[in-house]
N, C-alpha and C positions, 0 to 999 in steps of 0.2 A: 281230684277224686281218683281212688283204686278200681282195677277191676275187680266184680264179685267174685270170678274165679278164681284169678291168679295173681290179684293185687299190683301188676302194671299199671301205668298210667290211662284212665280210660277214654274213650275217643265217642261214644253213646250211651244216653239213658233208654232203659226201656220202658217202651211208650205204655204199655201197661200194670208194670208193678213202681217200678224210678232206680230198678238199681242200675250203678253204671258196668260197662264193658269196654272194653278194649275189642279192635277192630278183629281179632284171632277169635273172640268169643262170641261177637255179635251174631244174630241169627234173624229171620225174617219173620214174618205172619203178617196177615192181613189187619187193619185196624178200622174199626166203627168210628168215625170224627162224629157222624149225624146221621137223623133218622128224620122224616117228615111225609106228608100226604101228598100228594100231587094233586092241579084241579080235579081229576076224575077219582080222589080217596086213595089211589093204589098208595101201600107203603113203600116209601124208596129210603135207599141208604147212601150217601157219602163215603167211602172207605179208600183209606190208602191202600194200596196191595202188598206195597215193600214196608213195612214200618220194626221200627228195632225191638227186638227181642231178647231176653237176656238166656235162654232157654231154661231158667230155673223155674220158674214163676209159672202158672197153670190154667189160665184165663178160660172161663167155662164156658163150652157148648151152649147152651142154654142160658137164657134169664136167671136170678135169683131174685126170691123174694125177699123185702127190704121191709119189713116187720117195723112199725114206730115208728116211720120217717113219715108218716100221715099226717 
């Protein structure tokens, strides 16, 4: 595989859209693996804090609603 940037050879996919990078393009952000309740209900999360980015791609703030997947 290329990189999305600059079409070298790439070294990461980004964990949240798949396109790959090359290790000059790669970038960080934090990633949700898992979500779950603990015995006392709190919501807790799983997340890597370093996971690969391609900085193209735009992963939202916020939830989306998923209209039809019911």
């Amino acid at each position: 595989m290329e990189c999305w940037h600059c079409e070298r050879p790439a070294n990461a996919v980004c964990s949240f859209c798949g396109r790959s990078v090359c290790k000059e393009h790669a970038k960080n952000l934090p990633y949700l693996l898992d979500s779950f309740r603990d015995k006392t209900g709190k919501l807790k999360g799983l997340a890597v804090s370093d996971a690969i980015w391609c900085g193209t791609c735009h992963p939202k703030d916020e939830p989306v609603e998923l209209d039809g997947l019911e």
